[in-house]
N, C-alpha and C positions, 0 to 999 in steps of 0.2 A: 183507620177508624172502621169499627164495625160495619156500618151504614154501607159503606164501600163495598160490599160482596154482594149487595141486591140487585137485581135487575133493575134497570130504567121504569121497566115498567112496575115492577110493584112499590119501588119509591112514587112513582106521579098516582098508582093506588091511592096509595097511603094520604097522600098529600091531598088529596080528591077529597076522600073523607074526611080529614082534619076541617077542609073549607066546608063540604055539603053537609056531611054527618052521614051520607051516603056512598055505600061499595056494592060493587058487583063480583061476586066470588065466582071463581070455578075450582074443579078438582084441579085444575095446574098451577091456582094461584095461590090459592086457602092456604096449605103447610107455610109458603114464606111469607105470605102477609100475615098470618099466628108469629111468625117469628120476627119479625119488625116490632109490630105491636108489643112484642112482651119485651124487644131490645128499649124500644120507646116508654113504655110504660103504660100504654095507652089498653087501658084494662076495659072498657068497651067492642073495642077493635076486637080484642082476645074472645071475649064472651060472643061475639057475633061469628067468627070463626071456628069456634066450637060447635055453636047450635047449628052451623052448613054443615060440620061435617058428623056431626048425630042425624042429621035430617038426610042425610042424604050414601049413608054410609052403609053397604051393603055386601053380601057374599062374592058379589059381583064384581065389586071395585075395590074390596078392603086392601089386599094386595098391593095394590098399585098406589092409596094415599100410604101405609106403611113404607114402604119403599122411597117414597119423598120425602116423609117424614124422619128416616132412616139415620140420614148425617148427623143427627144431634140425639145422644143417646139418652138426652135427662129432659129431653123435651116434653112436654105432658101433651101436646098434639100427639107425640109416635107413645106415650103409654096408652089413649085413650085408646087409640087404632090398635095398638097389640093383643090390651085386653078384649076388645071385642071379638079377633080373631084366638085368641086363647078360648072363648067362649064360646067359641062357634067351630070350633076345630075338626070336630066329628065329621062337617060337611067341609069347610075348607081344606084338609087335609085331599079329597077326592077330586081337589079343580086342579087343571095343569098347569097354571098358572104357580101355584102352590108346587106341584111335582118337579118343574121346572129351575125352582131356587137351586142357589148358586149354593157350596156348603156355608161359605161364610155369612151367607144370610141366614142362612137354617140356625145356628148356632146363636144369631144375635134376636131373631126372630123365638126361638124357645128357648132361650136362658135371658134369666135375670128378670122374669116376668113379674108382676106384681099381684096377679091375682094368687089370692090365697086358698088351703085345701079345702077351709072351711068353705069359700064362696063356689071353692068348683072341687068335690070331694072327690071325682076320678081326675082330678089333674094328671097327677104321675102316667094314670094310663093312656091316657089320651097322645101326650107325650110320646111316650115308646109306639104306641099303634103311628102314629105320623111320621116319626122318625123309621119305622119298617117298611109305613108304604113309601117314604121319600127315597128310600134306599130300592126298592125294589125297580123303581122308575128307569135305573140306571145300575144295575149289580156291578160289573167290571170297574167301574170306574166310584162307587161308591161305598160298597163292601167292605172292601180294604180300612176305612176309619171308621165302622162299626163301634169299637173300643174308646174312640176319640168321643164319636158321638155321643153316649150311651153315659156319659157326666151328665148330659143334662136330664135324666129321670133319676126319682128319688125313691126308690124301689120299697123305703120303708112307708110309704104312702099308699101301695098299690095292694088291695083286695090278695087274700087268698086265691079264690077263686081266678082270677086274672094271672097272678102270678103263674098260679099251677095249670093250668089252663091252657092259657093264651101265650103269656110270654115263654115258656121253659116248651111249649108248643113250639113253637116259631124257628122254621127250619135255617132261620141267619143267626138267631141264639145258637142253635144247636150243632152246629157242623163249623160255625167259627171260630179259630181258637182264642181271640180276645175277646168272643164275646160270651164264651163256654167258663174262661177262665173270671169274668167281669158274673156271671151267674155262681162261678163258686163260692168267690168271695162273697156275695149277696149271702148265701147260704150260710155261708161262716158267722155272716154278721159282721163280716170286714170286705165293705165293696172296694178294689181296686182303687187305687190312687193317680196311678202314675199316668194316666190320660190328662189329668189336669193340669198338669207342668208341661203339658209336648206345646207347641204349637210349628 
């Protein structure tokens, strides 16, 4: 049974507020008692959990509710948390907390985002600038998947300016050979594929 994977303690939560109609949230509780509640049904529960963690959700800690939120990919607790950090990424992108991530979070963390170009019109570039400083953080050990990376920006989205600019600027574009050859293809109008089948 589902139920079975919760801690002790956020089942006798749960069970608390079922009797009181009152809980006590923290950042280590909120993500699984969201995820009780929505396994339960208990659409209250859910609404209360949401409004802790808008209330309380910040440049500071977004990281670390994303990253609990993390296990459950279709969770609407880890989109709320992603999009905020999608929209805030200009400064997130510069915490080390951020610099820090692991690749396989970086990849889950900016792909398959929901916010749209319309709501955030330099999406794409925002993207590659975080994926450059992420890389730079660690070059020997990160470099190397540039090519791998670089699926997740959508180049037909990103400004002139930026393009010519900033990215075809960018000395891990330019001295890389998959990422020189990933700018060809852009150029062409036929970006690269074959990063998208490796894993």
């Amino acid at each position: 049974m589902e139920l079975d994977k919760f801690d002790p303690e956020i089942d006798d939560m749960v069970m608390g507020y079922l009797y009181s109609g009152k809980i006590k949230l923290t950042k280590e509780t909120a993500v699984n008692v969201f995820k009780m509640a929505n396994l339960l049904k208990i659409e209250k529960l859910r609404a209360i959990c949401i409004a802790f963690v808008r209330e309380k959700l910040s440049l500071q800690n977004c990281l670390q509710y994303w990253e609990l939120a993390d296990v459950d990919p279709e969770c609407e607790f880890r989109t709320y948390v992603q999009t905020y950090i999608i929209k805030s990424l200009n400064d997130v992108m510069n915490r080390t907390d951020f610099l820090e991530l692991e690749m396989k979070q970086i990849l889950r963390l900016l792909g398959g985002i929901k916010v749209t170009q319309s709501e955030l019109p330099n999406r794409a570039e925002l993207i590659h600038s975080a994926l450059m400083k992420w890389i730079s953080h660690n070059v020997p050990k990160r470099l190397p998947h540039i090519g791998y990376l670089l699926r997740l920006v959508k180049p037909q989205e990103m400004s002139d300016e930026y393009f010519n600019t900033v990215l075809l600027e960018n000395e891990f574009m330019k001295n890389n050979t998959d990422a020189s050859n990933w700018v060809s293809g852009v150029m062409l109008g036929r970006p690269p594929t074959r990063w998208w089948h490796r894993l």
